[in-house]
Backbone as CSV, one residue per row, in Angstrom:
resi,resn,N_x,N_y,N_z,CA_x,CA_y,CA_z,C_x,C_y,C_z
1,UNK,-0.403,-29.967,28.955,-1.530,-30.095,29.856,-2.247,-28.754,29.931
2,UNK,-3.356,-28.589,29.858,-4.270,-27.348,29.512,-5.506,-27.495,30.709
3,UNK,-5.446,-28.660,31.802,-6.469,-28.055,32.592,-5.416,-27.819,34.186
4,UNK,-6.194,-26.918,34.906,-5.079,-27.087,36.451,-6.330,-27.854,37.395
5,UNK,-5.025,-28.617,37.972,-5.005,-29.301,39.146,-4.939,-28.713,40.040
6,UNK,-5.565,-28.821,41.230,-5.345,-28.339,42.621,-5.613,-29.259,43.780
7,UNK,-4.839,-29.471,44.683,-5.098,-30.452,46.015,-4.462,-29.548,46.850
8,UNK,-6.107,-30.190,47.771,-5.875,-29.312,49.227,-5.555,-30.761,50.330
9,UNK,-4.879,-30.528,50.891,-4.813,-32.347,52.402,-5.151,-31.379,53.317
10,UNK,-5.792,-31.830,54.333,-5.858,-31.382,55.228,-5.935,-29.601,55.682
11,UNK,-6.876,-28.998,54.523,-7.503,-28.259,54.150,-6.120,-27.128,54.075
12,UNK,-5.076,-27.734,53.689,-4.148,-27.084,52.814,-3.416,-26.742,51.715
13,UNK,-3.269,-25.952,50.878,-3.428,-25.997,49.334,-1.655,-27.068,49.456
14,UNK,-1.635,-27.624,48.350,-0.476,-28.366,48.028,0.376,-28.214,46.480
15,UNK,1.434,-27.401,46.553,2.076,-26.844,45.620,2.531,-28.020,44.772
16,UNK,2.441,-28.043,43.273,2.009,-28.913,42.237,2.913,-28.426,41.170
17,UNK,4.243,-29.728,40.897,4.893,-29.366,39.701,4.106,-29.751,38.615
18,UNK,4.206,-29.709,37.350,4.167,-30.385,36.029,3.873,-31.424,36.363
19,UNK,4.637,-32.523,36.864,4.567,-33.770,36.452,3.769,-34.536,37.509
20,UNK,3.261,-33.918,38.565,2.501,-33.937,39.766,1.028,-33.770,39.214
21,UNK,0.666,-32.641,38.608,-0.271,-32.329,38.437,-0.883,-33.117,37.050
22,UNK,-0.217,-33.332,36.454,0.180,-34.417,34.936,-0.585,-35.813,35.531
23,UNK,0.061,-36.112,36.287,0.057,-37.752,37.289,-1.568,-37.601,37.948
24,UNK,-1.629,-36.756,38.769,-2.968,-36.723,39.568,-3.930,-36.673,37.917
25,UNK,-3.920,-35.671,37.434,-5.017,-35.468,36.002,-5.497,-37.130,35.642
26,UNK,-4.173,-37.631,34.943,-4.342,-39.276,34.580,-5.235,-39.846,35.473
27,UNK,-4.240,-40.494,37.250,-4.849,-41.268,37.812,-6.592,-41.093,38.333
28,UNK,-6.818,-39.649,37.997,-8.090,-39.524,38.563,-8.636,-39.584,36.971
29,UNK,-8.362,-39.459,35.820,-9.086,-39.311,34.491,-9.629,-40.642,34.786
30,UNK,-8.347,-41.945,35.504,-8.936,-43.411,34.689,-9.923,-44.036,35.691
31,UNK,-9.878,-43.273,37.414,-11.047,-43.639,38.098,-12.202,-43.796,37.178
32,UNK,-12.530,-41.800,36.859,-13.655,-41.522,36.748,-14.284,-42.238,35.586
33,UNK,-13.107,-42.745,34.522,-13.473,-43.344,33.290,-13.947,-45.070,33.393
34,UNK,-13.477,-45.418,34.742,-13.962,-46.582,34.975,-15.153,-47.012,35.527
35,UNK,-15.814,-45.646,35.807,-16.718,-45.767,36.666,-18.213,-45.881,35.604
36,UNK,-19.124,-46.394,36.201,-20.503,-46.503,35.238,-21.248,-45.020,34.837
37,UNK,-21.136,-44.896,33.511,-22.017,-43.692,33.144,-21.356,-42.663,33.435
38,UNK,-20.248,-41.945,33.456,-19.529,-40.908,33.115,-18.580,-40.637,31.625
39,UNK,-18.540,-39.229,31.634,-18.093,-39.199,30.416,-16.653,-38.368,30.516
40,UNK,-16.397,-37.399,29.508,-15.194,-36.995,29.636,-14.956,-35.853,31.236
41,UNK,-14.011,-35.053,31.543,-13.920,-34.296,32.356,-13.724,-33.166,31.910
42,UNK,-14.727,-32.188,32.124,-14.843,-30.606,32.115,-14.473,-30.121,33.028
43,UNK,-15.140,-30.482,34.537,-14.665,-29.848,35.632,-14.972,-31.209,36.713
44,UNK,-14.274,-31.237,37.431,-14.119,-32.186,38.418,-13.629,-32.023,40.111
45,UNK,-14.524,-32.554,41.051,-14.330,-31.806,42.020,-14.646,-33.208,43.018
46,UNK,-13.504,-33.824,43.949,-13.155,-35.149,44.490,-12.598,-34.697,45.852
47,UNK,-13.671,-35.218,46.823,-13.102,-35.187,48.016,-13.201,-36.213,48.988
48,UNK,-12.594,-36.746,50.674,-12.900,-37.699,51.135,-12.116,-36.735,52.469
49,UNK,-13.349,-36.699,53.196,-13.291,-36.537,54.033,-13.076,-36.803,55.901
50,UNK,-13.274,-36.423,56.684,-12.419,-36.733,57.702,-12.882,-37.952,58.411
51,UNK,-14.259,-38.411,57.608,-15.137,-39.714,58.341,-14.716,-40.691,56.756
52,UNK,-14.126,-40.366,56.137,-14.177,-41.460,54.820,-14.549,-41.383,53.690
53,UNK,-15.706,-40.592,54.177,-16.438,-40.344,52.703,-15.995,-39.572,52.007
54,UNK,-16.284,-40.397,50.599,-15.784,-39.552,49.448,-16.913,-39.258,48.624
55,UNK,-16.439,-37.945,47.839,-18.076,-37.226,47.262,-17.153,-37.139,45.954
56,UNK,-17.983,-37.324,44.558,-17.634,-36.787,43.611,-18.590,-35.984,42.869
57,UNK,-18.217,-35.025,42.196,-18.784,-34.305,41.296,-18.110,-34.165,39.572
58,UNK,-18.587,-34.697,39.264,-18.432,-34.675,37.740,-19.046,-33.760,37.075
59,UNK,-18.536,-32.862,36.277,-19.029,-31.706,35.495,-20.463,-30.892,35.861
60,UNK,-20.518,-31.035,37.099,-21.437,-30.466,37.792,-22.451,-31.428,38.310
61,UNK,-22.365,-32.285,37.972,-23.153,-33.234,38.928,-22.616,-34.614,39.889
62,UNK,-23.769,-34.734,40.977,-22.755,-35.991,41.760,-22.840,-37.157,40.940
63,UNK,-21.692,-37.921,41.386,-21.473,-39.707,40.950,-21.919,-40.286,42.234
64,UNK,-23.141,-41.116,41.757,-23.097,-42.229,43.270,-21.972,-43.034,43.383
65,UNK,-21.649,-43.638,44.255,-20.377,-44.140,44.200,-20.951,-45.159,45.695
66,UNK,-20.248,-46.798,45.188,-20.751,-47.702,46.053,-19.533,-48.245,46.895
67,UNK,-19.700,-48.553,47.949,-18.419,-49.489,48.609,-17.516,-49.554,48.230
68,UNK,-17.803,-50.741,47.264,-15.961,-51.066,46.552,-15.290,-49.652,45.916
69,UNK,-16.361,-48.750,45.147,-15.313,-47.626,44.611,-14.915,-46.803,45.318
70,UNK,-15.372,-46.728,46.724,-14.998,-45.723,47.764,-13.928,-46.171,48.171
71,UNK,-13.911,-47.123,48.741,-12.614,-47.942,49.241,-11.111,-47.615,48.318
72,UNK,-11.360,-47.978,46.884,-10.293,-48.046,46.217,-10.242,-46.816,45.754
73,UNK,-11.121,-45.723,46.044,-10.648,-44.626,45.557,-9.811,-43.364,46.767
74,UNK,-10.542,-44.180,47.724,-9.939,-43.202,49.507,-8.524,-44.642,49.590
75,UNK,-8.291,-45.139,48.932,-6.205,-46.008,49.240,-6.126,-45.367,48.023
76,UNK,-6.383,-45.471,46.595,-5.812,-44.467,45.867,-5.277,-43.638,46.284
77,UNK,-5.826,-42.455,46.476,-5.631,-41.182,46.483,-4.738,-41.180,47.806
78,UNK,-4.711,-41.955,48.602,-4.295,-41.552,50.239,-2.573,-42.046,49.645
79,UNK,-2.173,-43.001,49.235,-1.439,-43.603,48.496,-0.220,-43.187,47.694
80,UNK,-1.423,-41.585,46.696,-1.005,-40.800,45.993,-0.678,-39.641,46.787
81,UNK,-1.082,-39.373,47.309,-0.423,-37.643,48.157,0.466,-37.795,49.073
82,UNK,0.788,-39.454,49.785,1.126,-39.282,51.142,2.484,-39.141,50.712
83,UNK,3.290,-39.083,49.775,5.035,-38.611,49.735,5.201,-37.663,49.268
84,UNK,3.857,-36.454,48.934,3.993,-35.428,48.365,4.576,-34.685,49.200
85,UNK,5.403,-33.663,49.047,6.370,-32.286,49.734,5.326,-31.452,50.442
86,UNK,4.963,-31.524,52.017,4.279,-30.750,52.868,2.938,-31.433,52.896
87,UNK,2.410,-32.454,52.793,1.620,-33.500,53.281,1.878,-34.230,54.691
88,UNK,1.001,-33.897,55.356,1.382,-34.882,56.790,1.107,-36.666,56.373
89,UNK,1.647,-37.507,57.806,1.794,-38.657,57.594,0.461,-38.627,57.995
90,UNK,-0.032,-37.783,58.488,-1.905,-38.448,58.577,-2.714,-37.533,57.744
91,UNK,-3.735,-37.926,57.369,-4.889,-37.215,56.388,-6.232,-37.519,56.807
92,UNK,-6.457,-36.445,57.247,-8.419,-36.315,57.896,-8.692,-35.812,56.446
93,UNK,-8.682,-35.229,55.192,-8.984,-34.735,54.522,-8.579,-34.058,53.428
94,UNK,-9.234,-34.580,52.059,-7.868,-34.183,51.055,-9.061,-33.598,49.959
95,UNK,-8.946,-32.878,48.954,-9.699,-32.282,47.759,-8.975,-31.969,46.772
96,UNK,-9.839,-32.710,45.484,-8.819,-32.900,44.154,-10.181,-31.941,43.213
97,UNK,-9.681,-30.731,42.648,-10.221,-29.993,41.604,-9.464,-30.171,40.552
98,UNK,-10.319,-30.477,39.248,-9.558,-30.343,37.909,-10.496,-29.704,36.919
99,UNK,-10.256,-28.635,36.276,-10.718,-27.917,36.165,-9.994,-27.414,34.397
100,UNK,-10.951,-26.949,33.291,-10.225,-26.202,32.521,-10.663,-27.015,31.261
């Protein structure tokens, strides 16, 4: 794996083995690849914040993003961090950089 991962929950950085950071790369590669009109990932920058919303930025620019992909992308991700080591059982706010 040659790009780094970083997640912040609750505007705290979250320490990331190999196979953590491996896992997040994938599950967010096959969002973004499912989504209309994106292409590969250079730099990537995914957040959902303390009202819901989720913002993406794809290689420097935003993805509109409608209902249904918000939804399944804020239980994704909430889904994915919540058994991670020093994650609370609640999340106002989480940020996924991938980068490299």
């Amino acid at each position: 794996m040659a790009r780094t991962v970083k997640l912040s929950v609750n505007n705290i950085p979250i320490d990331l083995d190999y196979f953590v950071q491996n896992y997040i790369e994938h599950i967010v590669g096959g969002i973004v690849s499912s989504l209309k009109d994106t292409g590969d990932i250079d730099n990537l920058e995914l957040t959902v914040d303390s009202d819901g919303v989720v913002k993406l930025y794809l290689n420097n620019a935003d993805v509109p993003l409608k209902y249904f992909p918000i939804e399944i992308i804020k239980s994704t991700l909430e889904g994915m961090v919540l058994p991670l080591k020093g994650v609370d059982s609640v999340i106002n706010n989480l940020e996924i950089v991938i980068s490299g």
